[in-house]
C-alpha positions in Angstrom: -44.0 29.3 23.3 -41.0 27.5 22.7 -41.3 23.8 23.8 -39.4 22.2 26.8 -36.2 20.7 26.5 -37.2 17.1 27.1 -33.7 15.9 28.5 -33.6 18.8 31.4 -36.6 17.5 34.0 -38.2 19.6 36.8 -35.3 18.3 39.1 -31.8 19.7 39.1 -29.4 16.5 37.6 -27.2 15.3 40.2 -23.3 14.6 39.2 -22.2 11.0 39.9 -18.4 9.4 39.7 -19.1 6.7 37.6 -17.8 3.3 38.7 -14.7 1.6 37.4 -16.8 -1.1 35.5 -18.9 1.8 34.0 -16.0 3.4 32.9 -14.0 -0.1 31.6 -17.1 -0.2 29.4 -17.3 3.0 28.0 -13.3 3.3 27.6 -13.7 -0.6 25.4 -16.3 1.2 22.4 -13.2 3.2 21.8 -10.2 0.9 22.4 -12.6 -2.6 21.5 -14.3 -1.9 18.2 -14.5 -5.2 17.0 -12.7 -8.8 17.5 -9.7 -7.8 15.6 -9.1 -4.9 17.6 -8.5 -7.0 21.1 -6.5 -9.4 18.6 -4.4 -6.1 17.7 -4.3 -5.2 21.7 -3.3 -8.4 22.3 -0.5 -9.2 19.8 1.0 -6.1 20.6 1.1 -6.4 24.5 3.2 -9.9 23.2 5.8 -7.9 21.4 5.8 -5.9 23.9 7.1 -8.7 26.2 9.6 -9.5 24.0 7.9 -12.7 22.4 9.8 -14.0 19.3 6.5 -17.0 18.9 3.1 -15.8 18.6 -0.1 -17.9 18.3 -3.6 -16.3 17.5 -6.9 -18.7 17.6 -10.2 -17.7 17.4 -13.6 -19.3 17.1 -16.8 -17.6 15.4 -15.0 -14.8 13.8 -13.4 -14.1 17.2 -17.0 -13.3 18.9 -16.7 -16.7 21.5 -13.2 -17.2 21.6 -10.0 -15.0 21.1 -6.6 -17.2 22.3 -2.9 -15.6 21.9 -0.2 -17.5 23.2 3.2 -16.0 23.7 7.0 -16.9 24.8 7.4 -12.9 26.2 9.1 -12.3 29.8 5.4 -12.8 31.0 3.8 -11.3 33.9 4.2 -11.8 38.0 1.7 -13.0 40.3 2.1 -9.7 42.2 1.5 -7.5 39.1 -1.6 -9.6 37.5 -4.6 -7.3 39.9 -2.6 -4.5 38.8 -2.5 -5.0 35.2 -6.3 -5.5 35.1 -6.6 -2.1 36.2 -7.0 0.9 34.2 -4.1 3.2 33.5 -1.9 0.9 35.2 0.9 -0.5 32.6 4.9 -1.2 32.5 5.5 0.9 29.4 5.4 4.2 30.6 6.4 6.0 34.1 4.0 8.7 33.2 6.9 11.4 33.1 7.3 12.2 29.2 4.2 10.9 27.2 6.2 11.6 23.6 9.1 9.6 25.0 7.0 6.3 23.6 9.1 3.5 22.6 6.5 0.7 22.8 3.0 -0.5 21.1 1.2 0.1 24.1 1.4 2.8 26.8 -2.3 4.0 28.3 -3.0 1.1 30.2 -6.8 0.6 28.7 -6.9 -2.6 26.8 -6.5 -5.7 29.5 -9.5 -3.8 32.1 -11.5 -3.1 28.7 -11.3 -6.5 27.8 -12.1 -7.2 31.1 -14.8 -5.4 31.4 -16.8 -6.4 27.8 -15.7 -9.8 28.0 -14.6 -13.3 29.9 -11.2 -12.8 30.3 -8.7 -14.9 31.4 -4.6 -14.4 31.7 -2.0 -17.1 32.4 1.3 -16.2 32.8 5.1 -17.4 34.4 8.1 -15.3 34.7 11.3 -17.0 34.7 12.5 -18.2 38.5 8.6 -18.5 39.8 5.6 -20.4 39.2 2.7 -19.6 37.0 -0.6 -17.8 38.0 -4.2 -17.0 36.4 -6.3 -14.4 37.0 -9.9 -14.0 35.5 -12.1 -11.2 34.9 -15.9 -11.4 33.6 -18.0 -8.1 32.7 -15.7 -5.8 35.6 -15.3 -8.5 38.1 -12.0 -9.9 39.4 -11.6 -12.8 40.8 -8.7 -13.8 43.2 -5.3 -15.1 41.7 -4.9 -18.7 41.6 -1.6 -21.0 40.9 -2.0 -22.4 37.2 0.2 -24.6 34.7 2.5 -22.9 32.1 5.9 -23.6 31.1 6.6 -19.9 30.1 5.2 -17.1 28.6 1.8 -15.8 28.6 -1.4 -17.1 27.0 -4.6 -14.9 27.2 -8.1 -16.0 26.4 -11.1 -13.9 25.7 -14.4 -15.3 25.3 -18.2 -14.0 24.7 -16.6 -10.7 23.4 -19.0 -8.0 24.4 -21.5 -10.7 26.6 -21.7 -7.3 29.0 -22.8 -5.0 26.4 -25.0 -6.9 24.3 -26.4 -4.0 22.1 -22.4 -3.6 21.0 -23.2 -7.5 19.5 -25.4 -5.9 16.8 -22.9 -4.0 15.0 -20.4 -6.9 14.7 -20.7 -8.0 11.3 -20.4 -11.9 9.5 -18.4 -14.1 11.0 -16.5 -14.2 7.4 -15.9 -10.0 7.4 -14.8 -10.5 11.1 -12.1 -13.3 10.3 -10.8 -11.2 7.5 -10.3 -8.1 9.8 -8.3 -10.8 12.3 -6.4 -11.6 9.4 -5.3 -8.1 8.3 -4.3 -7.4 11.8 -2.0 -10.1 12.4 -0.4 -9.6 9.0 0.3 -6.2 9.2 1.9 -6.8 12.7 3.6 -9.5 11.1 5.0 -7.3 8.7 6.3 -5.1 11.3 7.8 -8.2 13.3 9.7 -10.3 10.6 11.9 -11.7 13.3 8.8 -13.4 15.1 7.1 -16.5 14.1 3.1 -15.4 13.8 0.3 -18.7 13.6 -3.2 -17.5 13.1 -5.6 -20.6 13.7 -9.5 -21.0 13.2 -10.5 -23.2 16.0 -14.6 -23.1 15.4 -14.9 -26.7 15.1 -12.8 -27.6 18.5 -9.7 -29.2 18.9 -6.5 -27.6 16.8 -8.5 -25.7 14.2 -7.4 -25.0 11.2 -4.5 -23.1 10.3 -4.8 -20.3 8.3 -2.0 -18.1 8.2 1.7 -18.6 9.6 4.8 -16.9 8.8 7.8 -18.7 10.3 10.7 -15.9 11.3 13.4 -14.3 9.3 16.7 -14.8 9.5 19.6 -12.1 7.6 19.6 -8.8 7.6 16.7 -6.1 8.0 16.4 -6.2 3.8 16.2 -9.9 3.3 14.2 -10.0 6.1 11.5 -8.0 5.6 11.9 -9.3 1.8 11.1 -12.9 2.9 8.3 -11.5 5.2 6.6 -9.7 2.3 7.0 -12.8 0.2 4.8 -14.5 2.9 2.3 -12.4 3.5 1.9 -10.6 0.4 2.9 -13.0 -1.9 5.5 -13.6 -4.6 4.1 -11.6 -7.1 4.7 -8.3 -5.0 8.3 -9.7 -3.8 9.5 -9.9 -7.4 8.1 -6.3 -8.5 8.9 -4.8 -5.6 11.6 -1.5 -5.1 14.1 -1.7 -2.1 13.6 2.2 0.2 16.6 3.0 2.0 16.7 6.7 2.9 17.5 9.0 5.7 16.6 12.8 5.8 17.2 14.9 9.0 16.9 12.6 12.0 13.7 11.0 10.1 14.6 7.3 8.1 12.5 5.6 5.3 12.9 1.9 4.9 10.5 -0.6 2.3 10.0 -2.0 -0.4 7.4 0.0 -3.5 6.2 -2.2 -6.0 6.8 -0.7 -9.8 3.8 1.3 -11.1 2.7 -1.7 -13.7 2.2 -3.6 -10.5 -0.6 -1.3 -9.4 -3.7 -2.6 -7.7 -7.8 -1.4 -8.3 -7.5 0.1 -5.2 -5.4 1.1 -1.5 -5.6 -2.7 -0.2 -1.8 -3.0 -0.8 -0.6 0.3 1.1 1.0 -0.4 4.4 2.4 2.0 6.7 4.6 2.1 9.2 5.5 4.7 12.2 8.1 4.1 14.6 7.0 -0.5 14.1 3.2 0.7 14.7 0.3 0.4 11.9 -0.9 3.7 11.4 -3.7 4.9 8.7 -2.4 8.5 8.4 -3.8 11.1 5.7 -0.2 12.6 5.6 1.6 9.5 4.4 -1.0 8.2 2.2 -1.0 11.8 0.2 2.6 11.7 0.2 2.7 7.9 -1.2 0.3 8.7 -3.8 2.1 12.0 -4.5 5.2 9.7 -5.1 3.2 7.6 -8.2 0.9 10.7 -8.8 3.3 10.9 -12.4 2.7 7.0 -13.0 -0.3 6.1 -12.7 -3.9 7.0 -13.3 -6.2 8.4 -10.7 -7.7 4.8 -10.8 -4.9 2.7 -10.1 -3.2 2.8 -6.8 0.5 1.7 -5.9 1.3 -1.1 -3.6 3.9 -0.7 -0.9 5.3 -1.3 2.7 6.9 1.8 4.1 8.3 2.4 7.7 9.4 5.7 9.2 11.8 5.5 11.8 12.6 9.1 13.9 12.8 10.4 17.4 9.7 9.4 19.1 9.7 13.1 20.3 9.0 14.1 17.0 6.0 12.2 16.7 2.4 11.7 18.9 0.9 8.8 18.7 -1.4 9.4 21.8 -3.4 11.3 19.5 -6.1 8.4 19.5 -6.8 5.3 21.8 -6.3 2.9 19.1 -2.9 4.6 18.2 -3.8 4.0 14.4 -3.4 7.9 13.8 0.1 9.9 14.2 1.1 13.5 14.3 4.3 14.6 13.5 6.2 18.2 14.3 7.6 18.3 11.2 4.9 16.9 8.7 6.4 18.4 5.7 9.7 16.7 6.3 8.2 13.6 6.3 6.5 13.9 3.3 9.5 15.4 1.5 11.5 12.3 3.0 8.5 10.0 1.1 8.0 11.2 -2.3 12.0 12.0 -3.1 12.8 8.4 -2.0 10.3 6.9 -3.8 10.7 8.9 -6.8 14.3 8.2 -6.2 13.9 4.5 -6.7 11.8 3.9 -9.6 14.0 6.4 -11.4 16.7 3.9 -10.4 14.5 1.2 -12.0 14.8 2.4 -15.4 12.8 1.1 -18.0 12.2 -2.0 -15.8 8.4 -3.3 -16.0 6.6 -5.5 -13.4 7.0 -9.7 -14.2 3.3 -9.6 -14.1 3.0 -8.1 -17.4 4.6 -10.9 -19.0 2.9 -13.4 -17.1 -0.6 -11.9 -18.3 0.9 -11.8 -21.8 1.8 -15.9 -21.5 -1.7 -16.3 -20.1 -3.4 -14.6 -23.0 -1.4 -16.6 -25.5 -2.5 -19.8 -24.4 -5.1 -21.4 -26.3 -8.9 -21.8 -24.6 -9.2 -25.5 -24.1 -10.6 -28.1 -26.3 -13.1 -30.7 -25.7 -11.8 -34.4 -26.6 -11.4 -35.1 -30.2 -12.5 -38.4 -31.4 -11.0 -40.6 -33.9 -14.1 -39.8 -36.7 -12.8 -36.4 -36.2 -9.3 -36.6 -37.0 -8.2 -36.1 -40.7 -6.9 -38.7 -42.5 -3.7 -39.2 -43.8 -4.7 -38.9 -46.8 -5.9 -35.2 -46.3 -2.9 -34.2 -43.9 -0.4 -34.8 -46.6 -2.7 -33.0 -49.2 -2.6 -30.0 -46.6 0.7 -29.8 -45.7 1.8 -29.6 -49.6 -0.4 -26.8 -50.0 1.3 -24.8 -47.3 4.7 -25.3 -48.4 6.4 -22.2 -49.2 7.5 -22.0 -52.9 11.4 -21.0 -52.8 11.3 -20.5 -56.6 9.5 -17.6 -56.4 9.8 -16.4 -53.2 7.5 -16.2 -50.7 4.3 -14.9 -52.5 1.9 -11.6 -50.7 1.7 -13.1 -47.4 5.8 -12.3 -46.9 5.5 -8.9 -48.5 3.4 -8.1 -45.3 6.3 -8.9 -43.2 9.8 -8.4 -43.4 12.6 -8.6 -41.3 14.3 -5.3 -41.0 17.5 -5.9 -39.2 20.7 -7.5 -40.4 21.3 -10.8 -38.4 24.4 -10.3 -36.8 23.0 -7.0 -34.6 23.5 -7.0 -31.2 20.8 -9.0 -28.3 23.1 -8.5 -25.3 21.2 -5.1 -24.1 18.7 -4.8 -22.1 16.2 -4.6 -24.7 17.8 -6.4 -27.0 17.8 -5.9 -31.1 14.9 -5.0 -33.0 13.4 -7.6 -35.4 10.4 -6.6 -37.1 7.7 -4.1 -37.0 3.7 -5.6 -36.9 0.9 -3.8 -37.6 2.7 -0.7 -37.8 2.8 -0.4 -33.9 4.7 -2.7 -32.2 8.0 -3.7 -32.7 9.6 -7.2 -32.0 13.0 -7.2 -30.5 15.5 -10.2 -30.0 17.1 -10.7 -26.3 19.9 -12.8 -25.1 17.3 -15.0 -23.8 14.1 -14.3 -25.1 12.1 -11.3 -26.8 10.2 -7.8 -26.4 7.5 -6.2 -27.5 7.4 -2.6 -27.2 4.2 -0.8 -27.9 6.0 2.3 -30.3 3.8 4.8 -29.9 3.3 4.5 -25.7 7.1 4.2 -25.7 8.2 7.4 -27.4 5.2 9.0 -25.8 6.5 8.2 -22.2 10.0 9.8 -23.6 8.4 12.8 -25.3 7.2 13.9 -21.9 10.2 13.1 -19.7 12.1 15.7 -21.9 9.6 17.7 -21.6 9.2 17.8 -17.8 13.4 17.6 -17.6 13.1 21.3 -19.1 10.2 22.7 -17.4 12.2 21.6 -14.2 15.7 23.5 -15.8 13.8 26.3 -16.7 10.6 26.7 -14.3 7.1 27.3 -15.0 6.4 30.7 -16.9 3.6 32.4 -15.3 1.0 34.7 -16.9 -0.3 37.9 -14.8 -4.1 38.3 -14.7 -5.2 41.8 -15.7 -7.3 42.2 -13.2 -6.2 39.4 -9.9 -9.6 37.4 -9.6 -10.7 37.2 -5.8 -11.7 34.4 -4.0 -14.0 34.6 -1.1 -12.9 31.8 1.6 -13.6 31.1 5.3 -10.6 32.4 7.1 -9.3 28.8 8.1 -9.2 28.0 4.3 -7.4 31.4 3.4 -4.8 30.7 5.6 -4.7 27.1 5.1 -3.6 27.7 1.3 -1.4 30.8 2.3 0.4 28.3 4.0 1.7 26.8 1.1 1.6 29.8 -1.0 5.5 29.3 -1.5 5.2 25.7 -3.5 2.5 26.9 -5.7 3.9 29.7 -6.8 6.7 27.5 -7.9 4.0 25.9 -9.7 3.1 29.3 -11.7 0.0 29.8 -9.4 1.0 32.6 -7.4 -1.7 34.0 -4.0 -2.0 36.7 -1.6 -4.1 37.7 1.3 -7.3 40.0 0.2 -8.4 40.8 3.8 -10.3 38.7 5.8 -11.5 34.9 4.4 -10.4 35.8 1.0 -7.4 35.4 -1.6 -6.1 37.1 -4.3 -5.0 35.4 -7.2 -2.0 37.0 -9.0 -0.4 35.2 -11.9 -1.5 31.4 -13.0 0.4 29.0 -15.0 1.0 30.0 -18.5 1.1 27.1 -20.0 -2.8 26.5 -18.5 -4.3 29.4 -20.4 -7.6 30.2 -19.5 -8.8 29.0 -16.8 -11.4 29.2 -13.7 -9.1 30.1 -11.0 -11.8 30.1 -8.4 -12.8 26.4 -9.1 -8.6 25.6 -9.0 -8.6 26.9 -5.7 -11.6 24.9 -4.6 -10.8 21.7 -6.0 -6.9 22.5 -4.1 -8.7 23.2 -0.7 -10.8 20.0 -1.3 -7.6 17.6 -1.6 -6.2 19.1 1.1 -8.8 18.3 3.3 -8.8 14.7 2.3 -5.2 14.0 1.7 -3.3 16.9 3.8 -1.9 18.2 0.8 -2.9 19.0 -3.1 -1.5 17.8 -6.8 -4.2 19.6 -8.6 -1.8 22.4 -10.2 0.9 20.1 -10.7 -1.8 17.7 -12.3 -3.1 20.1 -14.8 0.5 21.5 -16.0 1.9 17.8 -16.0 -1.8 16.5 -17.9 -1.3 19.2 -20.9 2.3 18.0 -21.1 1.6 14.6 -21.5 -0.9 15.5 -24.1 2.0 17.7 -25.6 4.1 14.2 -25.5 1.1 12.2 -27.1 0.9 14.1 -29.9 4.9 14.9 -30.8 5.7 11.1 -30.6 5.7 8.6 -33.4 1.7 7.4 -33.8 0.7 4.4 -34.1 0.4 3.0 -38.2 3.9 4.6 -38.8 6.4 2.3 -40.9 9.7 2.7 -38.8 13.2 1.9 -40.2 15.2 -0.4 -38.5 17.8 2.3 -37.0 14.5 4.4 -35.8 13.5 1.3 -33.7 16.6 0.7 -32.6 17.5 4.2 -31.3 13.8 3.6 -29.3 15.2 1.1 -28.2 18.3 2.5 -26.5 16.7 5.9 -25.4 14.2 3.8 -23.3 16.9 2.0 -21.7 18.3 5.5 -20.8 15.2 6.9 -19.7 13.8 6.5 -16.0 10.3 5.4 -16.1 10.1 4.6 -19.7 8.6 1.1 -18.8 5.4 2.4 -18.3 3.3 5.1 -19.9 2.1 8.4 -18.8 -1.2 6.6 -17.7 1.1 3.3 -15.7 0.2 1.1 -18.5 3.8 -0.8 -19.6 5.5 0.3 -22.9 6.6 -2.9 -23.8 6.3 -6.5 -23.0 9.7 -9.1 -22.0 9.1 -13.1 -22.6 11.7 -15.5 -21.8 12.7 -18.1 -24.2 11.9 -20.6 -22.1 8.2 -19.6 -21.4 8.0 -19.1 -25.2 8.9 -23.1 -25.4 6.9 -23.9 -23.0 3.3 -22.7 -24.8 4.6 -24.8 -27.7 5.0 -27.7 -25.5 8.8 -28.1 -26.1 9.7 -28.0 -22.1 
């Protein structure tokens, strides 16, 4: 016998309307995960109101105390009861949910704060005094006259005092500050026309400032260039691609650091829809479709992208913390992505990230000594005796140790280029070149490798991917959603070589597969396909394997390393890398080649 279901009793269950403070609470565990989540609410209610100065405090990782101050249009006496109730809100009339121009629009954060939390808002509208309202675990007090020049300032403290067991999954005070922190800069990053101040005020009085990023002034570029240089640093500023594109109603704007700027992993990817933070499958496939030719599948690019289109063509009610989107067109979106990336860093040239020659300076300089004394020191005696014996001997030239090295290239050749004039070849693999102002290294054999394969995937593109017919089509057995989702873009792998049709039911035919591949286990390509679309909306893996053999193709039809090159052979290399997009960094987003300045050269022989 079958045992009873313990959660039906002998009683019928009754239905209940649950009351608003019930439902406040239930509404916060998906709008209120954790601190930075009210400080994202909050910040964004402030842009919102049109704040151009935004102060953030918080004490205890944000768990006793969460402050944002703001200089917005503020909020009326009349209209404070209302905004602490649920669905009520200024963004929206309710008519057109698509027609969304602002961060916030479902009316849920202010009575979810309210209802977790000790909240309490301040605010003054131009032309009439100031009022505060509180709020503690669902209940509202009366609102009273308060003391505020302009603005807003709300303050939230015991964060989740009502819903204690919600305390236990809050994590260190130090993991909670750094989510604070990501929030505000990635709003900041949206915003470079507002001053942001992010404050740790544990210890009582000011704090302790720990981020601020004053506002912008210029245009959009040098804006959001000076904002990046803020919050993400020089390094990124320097090495970083300007996006300006437009595709159909849809417009990408940015800045994409180079491929040798890559990081260990996505910490550096932000994105943008419509102003708003989103983490969306789509765009991060499409970004890492852009850089899937640069870079290794360890090594992730760094950039800030923001689409701009018809808020029509986009949902963002798709989840209450608005971090997800959908769009109506997701392919255009993606096309939009990867041909304007693409588009830039074949713009770039042969350009390489500043950070390569800044790891290079730090390598050369020497580990540090420990204090020489005077009983250590040679004596004069011995110094002269050492110096004679390392005097060259012009008589007979300059013995074995110059037959290892010779200079290859007349004098008088040309340093004004880019990469300037070749020098001498070291070790049989890299060759020295003279600039106007400094010199290059330029690893030969990753060089004419990352040219070998260019050509290469220049004429596979002129030309098209030959496909081979299978005798007999293999078949692969699918559930029907995967079927169709690969049927659905049948059309771009065929252009691939890899070329599907329906077999009845859950299943797939495949026809022809890449040539070039040769044999292969079709059924595992289409799993491991079906598996990155499912993570990433959308799959490299036949592009990967036909672009992987030609890069081995490259590897082993370019010069190899322990080849003697003649001075015209490494200055041709020269000059085709400065003609060839991408050829700063080989097929793997390791740099071909190395720039130092002249004067960081003088400087590691202390002469600056």
């Amino acid at each position: 016998m079958p045992a009873q279901n313990p959660n039906i009793g002998e009683n019928r269950p009754v239905i209940r309307q649950l009351d608003d403070t019930a439902i406040n609470r239930i509404a916060a565990g998906e709008v209120v995960e954790r601190p930075a989540s009210a400080v994202k609410e909050l910040i964004e209610n402030a842009l919102d109101a049109g704040a151009h100065r935004i102060e953030v405090s918080y004490a205890d990782g944000g768990k006793t105390l969460i402050r944002v101050v703001d200089d917005g249009h503020g909020i009326s006496a009349a209209d404070l009861p209302l905004a602490m109730s649920r669905h009520a809100t200024s963004k929206i009339d309710g008519s057109d949910l698509l027609n969304i121009h602002t961060f916030g629009f479902r009316g849920e954060a202010l009575p979810s704060l309210g209802a977790v939390g000790r909240l309490t808002i301040t605010s003054r509208v131009d032309g009439a005094d100031a009022a505060m309202i509180r709020v503690a675990g669902g209940a509202m007090e009366a609102v009273k006259p308060a003391a505020l020049s302009a603005g807003t300032v709300v303050e939230l403290r015991d964060l989740f005092y009502a819903t204690p067991a919600r305390l236990k999954f809050l994590r260190t005070d130090r993991a909670e500050v750094q989510a604070i922190g990501d929030v505000v800069k990635r709003l900041a990053m949206a915003e470079p026309f507002v001053s942001f101040t992010l404050r740790d005020v544990s210890g009582g009085g000011e704090g302790r400032l720990t981020f601020r990023a004053d506002a912008e002034t210029g245009d959009l570029f040098d804006a959001l260039h000076g904002r990046l240089r803020q919050v993400l640093g020089a390094e990124f500023a320097e090495n970083a691609l300007k996006i300006d594109a437009e595709r159909e109603g849809i417009a990408l704007t940015g800045y994409a650091a180079l491929p040798t700027f890559s990081r260990g992993s996505a910490v550096m990817q932000y994105l943008y829809v419509n102003g708003r933070p989103v983490r969306d499958k789509l765009l991060i496939g499409a970004l890492r479709g852009a850089y899937f030719d640069f870079l290794s599948r360890d090594r992730h690019p760094a950039a800030v992208l923001f689409l701009e289109c018809d808020p029509h063509q986009v949902d963002v009610n798709v989840h209450p913390a608005k971090s997800e989107v959908r769009f109506r067109n997701p392919g255009l979106a993606r096309g939009l992505i990867v041909s304007a990336l693409r588009h830039a860093l074949a713009q770039a040239g042969h350009r390489a990230s500043t950070t390569v020659a800044g790891a290079t300076l730090g390598a050369f300089r020497p580990e540090p000594t420990g204090r020489v004394y005077q009983m250590d020191r040679p004596s004069r005696g011995a110094l002269a005796a050492s110096y004679a014996a390392q005097a060259p001997a012009f008589e007979g030239g300059f013995g074995e140790a110059s037959a290892r090295f010779e200079t290859p290239i007349e004098a008088d050749a040309p340093t004004d280029l880019p990469l300037g004039a070749a020098r001498a070849q070291v070790h049989e693999n890299y060759i020295i070149a003279q600039t106007a102002d400094g010199m290059v290294i330029v690893d030969q054999h990753a060089a004419h490798e990352r040219l070998v394969y260019e050509k290469l995937k220049a004429q596979m593109a002129e030309n098209g991917v030959a496909a081979q017919a299978l005798l007999i089509p293999e078949i692969v057995e699918l559930s029907e959603g995967d079927a169709a989702r690969l049927l659905e873009m049948a059309d771009d792998l065929a252009r691939l070589g890899l070329k599907l049709e329906p077999f009845g039911a859950g299943a797939i035919a495949v026809r022809e597969m890449p040539a070039i591949l040769g044999a292969i286990n079709a059924k595992q390509m289409i799993l491991d396909i079906l598996d990155e679309l499912a993570d990433l909306g959308d799959s490299m893996t036949v592009q990967a394997r036909i672009e992987a053999i030609l890069s081995r193709v490259a590897c082993h039809g370019s010069i190899r390393s322990g080849r003697r090159m003649q001075a015209d052979e490494m200055n041709a290399l020269l000059r085709e890398m400065e003609a060839t997009p991408h050829s700063g960094q080989c097929n793997h987003g390791r740099p071909t080649y190395v720039e130092l300045k002249l004067l960081d050269i003088e400087r590691l022989f202390g002469r600056k």
